[in-house]
N, C-alpha and C positions, 0 to 999 in steps of 0.2 A: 484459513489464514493466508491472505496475499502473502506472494515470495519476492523479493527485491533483491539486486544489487547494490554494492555501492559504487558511487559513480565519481567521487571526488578521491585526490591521493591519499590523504591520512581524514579517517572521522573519527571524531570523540566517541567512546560509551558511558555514557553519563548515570552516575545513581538514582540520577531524578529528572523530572525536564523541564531544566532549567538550565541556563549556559553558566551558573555559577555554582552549580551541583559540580561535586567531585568526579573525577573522570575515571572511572573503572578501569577502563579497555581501548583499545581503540582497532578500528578495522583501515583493512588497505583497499583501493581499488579491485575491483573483481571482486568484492567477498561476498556470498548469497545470506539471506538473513530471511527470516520470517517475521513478519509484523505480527501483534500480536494486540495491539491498543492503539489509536490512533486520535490525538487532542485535536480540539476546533483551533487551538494557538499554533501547529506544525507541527507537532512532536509525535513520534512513534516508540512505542516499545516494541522492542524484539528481543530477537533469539537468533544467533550468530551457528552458522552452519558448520564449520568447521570444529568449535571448540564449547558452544553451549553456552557462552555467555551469554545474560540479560541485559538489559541497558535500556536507557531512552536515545535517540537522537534524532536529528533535526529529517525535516521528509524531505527538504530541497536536497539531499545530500543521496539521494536512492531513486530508481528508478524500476518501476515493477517489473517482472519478467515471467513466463511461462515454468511449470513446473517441468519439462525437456532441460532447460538453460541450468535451472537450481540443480536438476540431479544428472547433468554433464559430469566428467571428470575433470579436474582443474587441467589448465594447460602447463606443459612444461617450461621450465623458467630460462633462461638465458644465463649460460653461469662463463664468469670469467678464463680466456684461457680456448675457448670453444669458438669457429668460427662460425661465423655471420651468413645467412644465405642470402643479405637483400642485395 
């Protein structure tokens, strides 16, 4: 199974793949996912690495990546309160 990112701020997980299917889930930038089905219309089914959800969504919205990237640990978040090193 190709492993991908998601590469836009918020993506839909769709029940189905359709953009008028119900929206399951939805993943944030940075999130690793496995493909698992991929349509001649753009759509993928996956499997979301953090929490195991299924879904459909769109392929413009993912971009493939090495299994190295998928089993990195997440990066630490920026939390308020904390300073800045740029």
């Amino acid at each position: 199974m190709p492993l991908a990112i998601t590469i836009v701020p918020v993506m839909p997980l769709r029940a189905e793949p359709s953009h008028r299917s119900e929206m399951i889930s939805q993943a944030v930038f940075g999130e690793c996912l496995e493909t698992e089905t991929v349509t001649a219309d753009g759509w993928a089914k996956v499997r979301m690495q953090y929490d195991g959800y299924q879904g459909w969504v769109t392929l413009s919205h993912l971009e493939t990546i090495p299994q190295s990237l998928y089993d990195a640990p997440p990066a630490t978040s920026w939390a308020p309160g904390r300073q800045c090193s740029c």
